[in-house]
N, C-alpha and C positions, 0 to 999 in steps of 0.2 A: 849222672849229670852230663858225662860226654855224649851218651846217649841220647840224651833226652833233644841236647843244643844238634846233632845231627839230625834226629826226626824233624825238627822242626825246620833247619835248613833246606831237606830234601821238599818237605810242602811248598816252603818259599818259589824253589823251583817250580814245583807240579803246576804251584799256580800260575807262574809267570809263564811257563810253556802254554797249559792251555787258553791262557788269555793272548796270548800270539796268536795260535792257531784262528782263536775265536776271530781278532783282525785280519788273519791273511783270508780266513773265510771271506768277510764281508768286503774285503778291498775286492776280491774275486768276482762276487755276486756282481760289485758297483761297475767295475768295467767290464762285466757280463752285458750286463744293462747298456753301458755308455756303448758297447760294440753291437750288439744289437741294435738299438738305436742310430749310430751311423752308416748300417749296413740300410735300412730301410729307407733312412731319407735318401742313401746315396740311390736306392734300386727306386724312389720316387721320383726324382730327379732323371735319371734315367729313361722312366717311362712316360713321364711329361713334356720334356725337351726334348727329346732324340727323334730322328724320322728314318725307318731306311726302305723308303721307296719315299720316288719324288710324289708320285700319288698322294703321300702324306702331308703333302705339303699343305701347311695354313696361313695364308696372307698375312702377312705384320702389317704396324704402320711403325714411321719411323721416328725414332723420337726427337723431340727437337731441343738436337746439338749438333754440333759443328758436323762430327759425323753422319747424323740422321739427315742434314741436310744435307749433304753431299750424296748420301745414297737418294736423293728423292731426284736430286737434278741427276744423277746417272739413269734414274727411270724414265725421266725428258726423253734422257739422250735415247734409249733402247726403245721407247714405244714411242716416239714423234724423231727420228730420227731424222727425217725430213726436213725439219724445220732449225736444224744446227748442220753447219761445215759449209760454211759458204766464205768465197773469197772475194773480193769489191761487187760481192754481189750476186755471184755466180756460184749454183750450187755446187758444190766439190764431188762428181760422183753422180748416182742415181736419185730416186724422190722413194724408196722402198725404205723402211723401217726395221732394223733388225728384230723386231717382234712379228716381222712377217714370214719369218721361220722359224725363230726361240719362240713360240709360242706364248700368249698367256705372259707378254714378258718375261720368260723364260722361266717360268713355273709348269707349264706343265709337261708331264711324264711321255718319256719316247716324243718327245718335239725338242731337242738339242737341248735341253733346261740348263739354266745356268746354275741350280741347285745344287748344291756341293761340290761344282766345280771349282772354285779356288785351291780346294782338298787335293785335285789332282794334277795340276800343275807345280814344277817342271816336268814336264813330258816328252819325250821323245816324237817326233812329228817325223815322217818319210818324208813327205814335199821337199822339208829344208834340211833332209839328212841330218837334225842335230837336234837335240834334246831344248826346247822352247819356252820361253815365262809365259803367262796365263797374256800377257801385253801384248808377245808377238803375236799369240794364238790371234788375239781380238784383231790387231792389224792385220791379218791375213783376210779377216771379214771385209773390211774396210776397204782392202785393193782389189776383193774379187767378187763377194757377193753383193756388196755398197758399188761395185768399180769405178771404188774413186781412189783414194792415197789412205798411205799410213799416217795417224797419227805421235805427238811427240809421247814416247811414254811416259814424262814426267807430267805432261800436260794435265790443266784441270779437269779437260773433259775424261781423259782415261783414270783419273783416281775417281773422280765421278763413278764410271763406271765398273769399276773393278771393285770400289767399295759397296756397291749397288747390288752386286754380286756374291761380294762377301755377309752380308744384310741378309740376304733371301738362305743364305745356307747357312745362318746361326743354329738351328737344332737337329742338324747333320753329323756324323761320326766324322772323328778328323784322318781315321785311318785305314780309311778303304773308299772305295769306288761305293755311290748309290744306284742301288737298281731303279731304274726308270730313266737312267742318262742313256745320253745318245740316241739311236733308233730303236726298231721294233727289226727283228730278224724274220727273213721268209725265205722261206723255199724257193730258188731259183728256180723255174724252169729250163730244159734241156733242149731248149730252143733259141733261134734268132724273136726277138722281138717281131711281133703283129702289129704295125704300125696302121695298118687299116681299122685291126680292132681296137688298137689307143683313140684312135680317131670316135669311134663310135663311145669309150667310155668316155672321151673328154666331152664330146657334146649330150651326154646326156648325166652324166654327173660332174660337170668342171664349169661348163663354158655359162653358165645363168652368174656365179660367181666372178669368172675370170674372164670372159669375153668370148665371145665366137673364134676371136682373130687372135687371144690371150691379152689383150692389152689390159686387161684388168678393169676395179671400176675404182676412180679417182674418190677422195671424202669429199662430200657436198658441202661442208661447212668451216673445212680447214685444207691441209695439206699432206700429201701424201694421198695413198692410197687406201680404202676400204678392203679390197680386193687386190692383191697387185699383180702386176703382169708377168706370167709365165714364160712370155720371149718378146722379143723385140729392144729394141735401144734403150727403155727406160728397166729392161730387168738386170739383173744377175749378168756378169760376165763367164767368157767357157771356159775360165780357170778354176770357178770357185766350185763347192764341193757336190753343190745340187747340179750342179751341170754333168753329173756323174749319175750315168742311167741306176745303178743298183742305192746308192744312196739316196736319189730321187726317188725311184719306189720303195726303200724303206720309209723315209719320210709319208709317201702320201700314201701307204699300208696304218699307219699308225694315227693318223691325224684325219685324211680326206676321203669324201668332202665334208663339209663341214660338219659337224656331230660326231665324228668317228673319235674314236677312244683306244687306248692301245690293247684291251680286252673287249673291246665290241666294235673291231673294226667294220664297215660299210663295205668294202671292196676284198676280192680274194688276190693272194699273191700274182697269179698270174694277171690278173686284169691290173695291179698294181706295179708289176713290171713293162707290160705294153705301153701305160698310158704315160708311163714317166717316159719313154723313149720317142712317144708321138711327140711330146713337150718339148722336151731335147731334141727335134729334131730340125728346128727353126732355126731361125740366125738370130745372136747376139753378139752384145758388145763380146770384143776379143782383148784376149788378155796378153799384154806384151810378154815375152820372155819366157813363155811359157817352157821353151826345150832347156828353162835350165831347173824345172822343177825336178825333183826326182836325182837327184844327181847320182844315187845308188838306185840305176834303174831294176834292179830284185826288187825292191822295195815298191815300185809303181802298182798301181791299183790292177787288176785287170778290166776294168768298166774306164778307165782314165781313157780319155777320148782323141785323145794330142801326141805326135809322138816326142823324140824318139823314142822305143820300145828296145826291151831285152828279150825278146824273140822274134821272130818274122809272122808274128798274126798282124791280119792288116789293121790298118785303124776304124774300119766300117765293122770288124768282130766284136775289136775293143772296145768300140761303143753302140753296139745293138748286139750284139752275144751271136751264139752259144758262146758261153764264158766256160766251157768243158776244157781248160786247156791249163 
């Protein structure tokens, strides 16, 4: 009898063990599956939204709320730039558009793209020896490529455009730099600049666009420029960054003249380093205060055209090369 009530207990178990087992199975399978399936949508998600070249970039529009509209009027601001910062009247600055360097309203690749730039702000900046908000960076445009003043950075126009900015770089990675920011790199040559041969590139690839004399060509139907001027009182002053022979010829290696692509450039480095110093080599507005950029002059560019300098090269090296130094 004691027998019999013990076999019987031991099955009780068998069965309750394998009918465990049988659940731990299938809870297994279930969040086999549930994990499988969150891995997929997240690697879908990923491959739908994510860009990492600005090249990938695809237009949005913006939706309409408070924030969509905010980034629409930052896009005023950055492709009609002309037509805001006026004081009793008076435009504050030049009539150039900061889309006449950010490209494409700063969508396209190796033309300064504002594309996943909010990503990499704070930064460290040389000019102002100190690590900078995405604000000051923008105001630096403002007092030297605009050469007009800073604006307030709580002001509506800079959320405007910082949200404008953060809009175009929604399907960017939040933790790295995007390939396509900034310039296109080239091969210096080991020479002073050919400004007679800048001369012959600007007039047969620049000046139908930009002017014989660079003054650019004005819009026929609005304001600002079509074209804008490469020197003279209405461009860029000699602080800001394209007044810098080697990042001039990055820029117009990557972008110029018009049709050029940052993999089917139009021009060879060395034609895009002459022609950018023929450019520069005119007079523009001047930028005040200039000897106190750099304040850690190690850090100064070697193309920075302005002294004072941390070695005895003159400043006619500094800004037309050889930069072998």
């Amino acid at each position: 009898m004691e027998y019999k009530r013990l076999t019987n207990y031991v099955k009780a178990l068998g069965g309750i063990a394998l009918l465990s087992l049988i659940m731990c199975v299938c809870l297994f399978l279930f969040a086999y599956e549930q994990g499988r399936g969150n891995i997929a949508s997240a690697k879908e998600v990923l491959d739908d939204s994510t860009i990492v070249h600005v090249a990938d970039y695809v237009p949005i529009t913006f939706k309409d709320d408070a924030e969509g509209k905010l980034a629409a009027y930052g896009e005023k601001l950055i492709k009609n730039t002309y037509d805001y910062f006026y004081e009793d009247g008076k435009k504050i600055g030049n009539n150039l558009a900061c889309s006449n360097c950010h490209l494409n309203g700063g969508t396209k690749a190796f033309a300064a793209p504002y594309v996943g730039l909010h990503q990499v702000f704070p930064i460290y900046i040389g000019r102002e020896d100190k690590v900078e908000s995405l604000e000051e960076r923008i105001n630096g445009c403002f007092e030297r490529s605009m050469n007009g003043r800073a604006i307030a950075e709580n002001s509506n126009e800079m959320r405007a455009i910082i949200t404008y900015i953060k809009q175009v770089s929604q399907r960017t990675h939040n933790d790295k730099r995007l390939d396509g920011q900034g310039f296109v790199k080239i091969e210096i040559p080991d020479r002073a600049a050919d400004l007679k041969h800048g001369q012959v590139i600007y007039a047969n690839q620049c000046s139908s666009c930009h002017g014989e004399q660079g003054q650019g060509q004005k819009n026929p139907n609005a304001g600002g420029y079509l074209y804008p001027p490469l020197w003279g009182a209405d461009s860029y002053n000699d602080g800001a960054g394209m007044a810098r022979m080697l990042t001039a010829a990055r820029f117009i290696k990557g972008n110029m003249p018009l049709g050029a692509t940052y993999d089917e450039p139009l021009l060879s480095d060395e034609e895009a380093y002459d022609v950018a110093a023929y450019i520069n080599s005119f007079d523009r507005p001047k930028k005040a205060n200039k000897e106190k950029d750099y304040p850690n002059l190690a850090k100064k560019p070697k193309d920075c055209a302005y002294p004072p300098y941390a070695d005895d090269i003159s400043a006619e090296q500094h800004k037309y090369g050889p930069f072998n130094f």
